[in-house]
C-alpha positions in Angstrom: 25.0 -1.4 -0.3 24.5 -1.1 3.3 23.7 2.8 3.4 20.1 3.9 3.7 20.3 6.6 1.3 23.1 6.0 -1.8 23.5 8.1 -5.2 23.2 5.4 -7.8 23.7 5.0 -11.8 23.0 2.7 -14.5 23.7 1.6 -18.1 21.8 1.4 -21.6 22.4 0.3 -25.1 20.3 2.9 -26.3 19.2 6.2 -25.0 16.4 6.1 -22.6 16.3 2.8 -22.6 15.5 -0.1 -19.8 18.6 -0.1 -18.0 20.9 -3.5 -18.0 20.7 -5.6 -14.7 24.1 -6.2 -12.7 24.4 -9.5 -14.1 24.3 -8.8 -17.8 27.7 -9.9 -19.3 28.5 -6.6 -21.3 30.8 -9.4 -23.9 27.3 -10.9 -25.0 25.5 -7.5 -25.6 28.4 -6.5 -28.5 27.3 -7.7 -31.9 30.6 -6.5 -32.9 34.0 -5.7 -31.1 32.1 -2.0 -30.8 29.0 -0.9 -28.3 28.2 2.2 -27.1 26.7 2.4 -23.2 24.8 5.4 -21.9 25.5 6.3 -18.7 21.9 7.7 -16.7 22.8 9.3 -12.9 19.8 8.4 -10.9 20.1 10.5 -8.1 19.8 9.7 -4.4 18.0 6.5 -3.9 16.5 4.2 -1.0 15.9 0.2 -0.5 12.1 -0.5 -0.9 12.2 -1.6 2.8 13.2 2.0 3.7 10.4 3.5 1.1 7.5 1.6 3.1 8.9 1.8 6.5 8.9 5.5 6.7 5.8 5.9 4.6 3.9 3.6 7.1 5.7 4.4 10.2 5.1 8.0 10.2 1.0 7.8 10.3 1.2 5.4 13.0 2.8 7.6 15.1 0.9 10.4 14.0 -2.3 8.9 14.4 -1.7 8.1 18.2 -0.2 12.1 18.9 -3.7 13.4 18.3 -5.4 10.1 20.1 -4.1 11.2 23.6 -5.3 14.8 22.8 -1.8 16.7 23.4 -2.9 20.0 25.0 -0.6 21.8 22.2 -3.4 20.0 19.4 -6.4 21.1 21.5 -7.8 22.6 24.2 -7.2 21.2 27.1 -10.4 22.1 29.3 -12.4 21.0 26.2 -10.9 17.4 26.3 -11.4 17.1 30.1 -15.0 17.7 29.7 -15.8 16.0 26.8 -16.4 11.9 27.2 -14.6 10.0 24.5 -17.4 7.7 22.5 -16.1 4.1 21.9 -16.2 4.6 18.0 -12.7 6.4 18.5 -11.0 4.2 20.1 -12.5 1.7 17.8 -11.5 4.3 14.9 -7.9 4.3 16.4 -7.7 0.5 17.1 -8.9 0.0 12.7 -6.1 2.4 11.6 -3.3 1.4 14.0 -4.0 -2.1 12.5 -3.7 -1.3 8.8 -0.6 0.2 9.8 1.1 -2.4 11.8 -0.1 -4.8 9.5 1.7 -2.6 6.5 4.9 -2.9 8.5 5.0 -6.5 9.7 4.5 -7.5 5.8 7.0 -4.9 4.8 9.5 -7.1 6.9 8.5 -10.8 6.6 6.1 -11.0 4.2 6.8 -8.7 0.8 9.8 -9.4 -1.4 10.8 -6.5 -3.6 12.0 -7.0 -7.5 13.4 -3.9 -7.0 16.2 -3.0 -5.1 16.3 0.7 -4.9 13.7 4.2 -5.7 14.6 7.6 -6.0 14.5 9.5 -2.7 11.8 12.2 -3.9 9.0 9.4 -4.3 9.7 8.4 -0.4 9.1 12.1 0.0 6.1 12.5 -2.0 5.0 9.4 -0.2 5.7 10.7 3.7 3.8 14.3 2.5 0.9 12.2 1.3 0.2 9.8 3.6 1.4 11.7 6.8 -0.6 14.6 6.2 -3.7 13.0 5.5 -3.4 11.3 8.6 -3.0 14.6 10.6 -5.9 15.6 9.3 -7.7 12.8 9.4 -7.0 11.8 13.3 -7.7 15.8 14.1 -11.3 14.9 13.2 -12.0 11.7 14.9 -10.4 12.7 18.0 -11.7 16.0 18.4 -13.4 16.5 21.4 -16.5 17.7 19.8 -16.3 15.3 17.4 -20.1 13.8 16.7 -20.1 10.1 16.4 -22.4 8.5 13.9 -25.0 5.3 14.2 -24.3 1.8 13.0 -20.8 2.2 13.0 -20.4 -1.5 14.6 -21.1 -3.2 11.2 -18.5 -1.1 9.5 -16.0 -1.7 12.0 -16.7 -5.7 10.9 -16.7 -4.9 7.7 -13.0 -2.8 8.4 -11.7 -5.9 10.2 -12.5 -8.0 7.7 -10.6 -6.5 4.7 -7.5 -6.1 6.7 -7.5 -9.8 7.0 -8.0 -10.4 3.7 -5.8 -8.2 2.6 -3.3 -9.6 4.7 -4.1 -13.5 3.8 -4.1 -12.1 -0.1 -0.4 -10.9 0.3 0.6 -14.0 1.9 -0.7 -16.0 -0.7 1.0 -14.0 -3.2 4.2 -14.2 -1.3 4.1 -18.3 -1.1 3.7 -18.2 -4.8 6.1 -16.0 -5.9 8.5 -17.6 -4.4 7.7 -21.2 -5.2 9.3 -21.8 -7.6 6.2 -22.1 -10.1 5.9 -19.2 -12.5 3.2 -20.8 -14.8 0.4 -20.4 -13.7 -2.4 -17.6 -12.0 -2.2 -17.1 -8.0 -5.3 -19.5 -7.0 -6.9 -19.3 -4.2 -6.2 -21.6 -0.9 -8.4 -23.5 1.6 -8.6 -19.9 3.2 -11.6 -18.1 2.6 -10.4 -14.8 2.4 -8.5 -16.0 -0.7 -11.1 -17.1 -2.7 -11.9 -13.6 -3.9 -9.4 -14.9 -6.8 -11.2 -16.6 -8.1 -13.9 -13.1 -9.1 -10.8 -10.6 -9.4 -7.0 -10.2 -10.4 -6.1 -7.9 -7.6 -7.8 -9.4 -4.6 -5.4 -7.7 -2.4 -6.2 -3.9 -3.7 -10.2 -5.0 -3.2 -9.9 -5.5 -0.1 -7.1 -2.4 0.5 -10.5 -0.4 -0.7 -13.0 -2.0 1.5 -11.0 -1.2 4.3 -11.1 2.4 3.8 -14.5 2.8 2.2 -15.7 0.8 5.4 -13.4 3.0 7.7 -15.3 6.1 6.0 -18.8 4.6 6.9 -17.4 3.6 10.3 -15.7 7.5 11.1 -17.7 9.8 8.9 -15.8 12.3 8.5 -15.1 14.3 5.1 -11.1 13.9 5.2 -11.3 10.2 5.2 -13.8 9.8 2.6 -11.6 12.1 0.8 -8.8 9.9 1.5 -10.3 6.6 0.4 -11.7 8.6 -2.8 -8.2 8.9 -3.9 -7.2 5.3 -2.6 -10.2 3.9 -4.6 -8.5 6.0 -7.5 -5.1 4.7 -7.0 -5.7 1.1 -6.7 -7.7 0.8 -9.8 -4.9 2.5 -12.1 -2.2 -0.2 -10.3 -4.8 -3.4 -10.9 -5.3 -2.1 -14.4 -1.6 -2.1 -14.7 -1.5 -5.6 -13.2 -4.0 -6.9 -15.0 -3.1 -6.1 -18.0 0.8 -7.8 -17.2 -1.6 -11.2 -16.0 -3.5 -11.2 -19.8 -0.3 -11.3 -21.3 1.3 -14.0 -19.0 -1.9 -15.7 -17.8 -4.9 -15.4 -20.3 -6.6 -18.3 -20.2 -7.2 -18.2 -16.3 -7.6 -14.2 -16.1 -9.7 -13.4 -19.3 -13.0 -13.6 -17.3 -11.4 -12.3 -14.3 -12.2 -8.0 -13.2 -8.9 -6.4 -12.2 -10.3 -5.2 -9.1 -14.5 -5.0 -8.9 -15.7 -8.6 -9.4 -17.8 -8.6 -12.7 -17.8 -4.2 -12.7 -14.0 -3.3 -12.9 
């Protein structure tokens, strides 16, 4: 379906059940010439591509609306007088990144089991993410904002973990669709992915770094708020995954962490 948005429905055996794929042949779910399908409405739904698009889109744009300092955001005469210290544009430079780099593997890189998700979880999403970036980029481009010391080793630090994390999901990508589904995601002759070979979920370690690192690099409250609840979010996913990869991989995950090598 070519829509963006589409009301969608699916089928059971039993109630509440996992709902049958498109290509289940209905004829080889009947142990008898009698079966009973349960009809679920799903509501509105949108492609995973859309989900991510507009999630990620939205602070990006956002981001760079309070970088140039409209005169409706602030004070114009303040913003004239005050000079800009490098760690902002540095600060906007870190987060454009993470977000262009969320798009560009959105598109070519990510492949979704998935087709479709209900339309109030892109909402949820967009409120989330969109208004913690408003208030995040208020902060750092404020122009009385204070700029801290030894943000230079952070910014590193923030550079680093978006390439990882980018070399992590392209590693993941190659394998997945491979062809071979019997063994553990191992690392390459890429540095960046040899963080396999300490965690499961190399790709939400380094998701973490980058914001913990952007918190050291900004200091600002909203952003350490932000990656708090990142930090919090990505360990109840690589729980989740890691607890799929014991069941399908166990002898190459058992002494793996899900996400903190040898903590968590």
């Amino acid at each position: 379906m070519s829509a963006v948005c589409a009301i969608f429905s699916s089928l059971s055996v039993i109630p509440d059940g996992p709902y049958l794929k498109d290509s289940v042949n209905i004829q080889s779910l009947a142990a008898s010439s009698i079966i009973t399908l349960y009809f679920t409405d799903l509501g509105q739904q949108v492609s995973w591509t859309t989900f991510f698009l507009t999630e990620y889109t939205g602070p990006l744009l956002i981001y760079l609306l309070f970088y140039i300092r409209l005169s409706t955001i602030y004070d114009q005469v303040e913003t004239t007088k005050n000079f800009r210290h490098p760690v902002v544009h540095l600060a906007c430079f870190c987060h454009c990144l993470h977000y262009v780099r969320h798009l560009l593997e959105t598109l070519f890189v990510h492949k979704f089991s998935g087709e479709h998700t209900p339309l109030k979880n892109m909402i949820k999403g967009c409120v989330f993410y969109w208004g913690f970036t408003s208030w995040i980029a208020y902060y750092i481009n404020h122009p009385r904002y204070t700029p801290p010391c030894m943000y230079k080793q952070s910014t590193k630090l923030t550079l680093m973990c978006e390439a990882g994390n980018h070399f992590i999901n392209v590693a993941l990508a190659h394998q997945n669709h491979s062809g071979n589904k019997a063994c553990f995601p191992s690392p390459t002759y890429n540095p960046f992915t040899w963080l396999f070979l300490l965690v499961s979920c190399p790709n939400y370690t380094y998701e973490v770094g980058s914001w913990i690192s952007f918190t050291v690099m900004t200091q600002t409250l909203p952003v350490g708020i932000f990656a708090f609840l990142m930090v919090i979010q990505m360990s109840l996913w690589a729980q989740k995954k890691h607890k799929l990869y014991l069941k399908k991989f166990y002898p190459e995950v058992r002494r793996k962490a899900a996400m903190i090598p040898i903590v968590f």
